[in-house]
N, C-alpha and C positions, 0 to 999 in steps of 0.2 A: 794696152800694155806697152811700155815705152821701153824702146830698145835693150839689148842686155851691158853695151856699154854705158848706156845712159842709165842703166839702173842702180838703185842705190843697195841694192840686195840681189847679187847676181843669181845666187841659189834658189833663192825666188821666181827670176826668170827662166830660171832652168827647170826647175820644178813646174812652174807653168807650161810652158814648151812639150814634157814630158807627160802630164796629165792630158793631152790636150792632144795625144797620141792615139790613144786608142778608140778613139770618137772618129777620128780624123779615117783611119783605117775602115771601121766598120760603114761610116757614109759612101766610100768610095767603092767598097766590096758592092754594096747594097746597090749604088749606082753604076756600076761596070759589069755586076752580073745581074743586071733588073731585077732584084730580090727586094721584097718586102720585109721590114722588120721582124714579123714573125717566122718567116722565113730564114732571117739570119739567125735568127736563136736555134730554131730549128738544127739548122744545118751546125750549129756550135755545140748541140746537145748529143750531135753523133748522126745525124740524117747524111747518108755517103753525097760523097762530093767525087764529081768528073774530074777525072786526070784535067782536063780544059781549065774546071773551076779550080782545080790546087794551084794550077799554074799562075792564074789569073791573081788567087789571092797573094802568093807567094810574091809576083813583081809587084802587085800595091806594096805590100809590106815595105821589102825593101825601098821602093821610091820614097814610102813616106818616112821610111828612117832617114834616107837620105836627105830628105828637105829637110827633118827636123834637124839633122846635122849639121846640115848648112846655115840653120837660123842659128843654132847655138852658135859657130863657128864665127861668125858673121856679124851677131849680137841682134838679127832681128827679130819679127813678130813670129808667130808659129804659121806654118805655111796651113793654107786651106785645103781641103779636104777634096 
């Protein structure tokens, strides 16, 4: 994906950036709370979560708005996961 000011359809890049969010979240939940993908569904279908684990997801969250903010901001690629 070639930067957002080098791009010729910014919305585009944003909309990529933006899809590209909720993947990015769910890999890092999975690898910061050593959870398995059935595991993450699980735990998204209502299985309770530790005060620990809210916390934990709560700061990926936000960082990874954060990064994505800063790629749009920025005009770069989507930050990894």
């Amino acid at each position: 994906m070639s930067p957002l000011h080098a791009s010729t359809n910014p919305l585009q890049h944003i909309h990529q950036l933006l899809t590209a969010l909720p993947l990015a979240v769910k890999t890092r939940v999975c690898q910061e709370c050593n959870w398995s993908l059935p595991t993450y569904y699980r735990k998204v279908k209502g299985a309770g979560l530790s005060n620990a684990e809210k916390e934990k997801i709560i700061c990926i969250l936000f960082d990874q708005l954060r990064q994505t903010w800063q790629c749009c901001k920025h005009g770069d690629n989507p930050p990894q996961a």
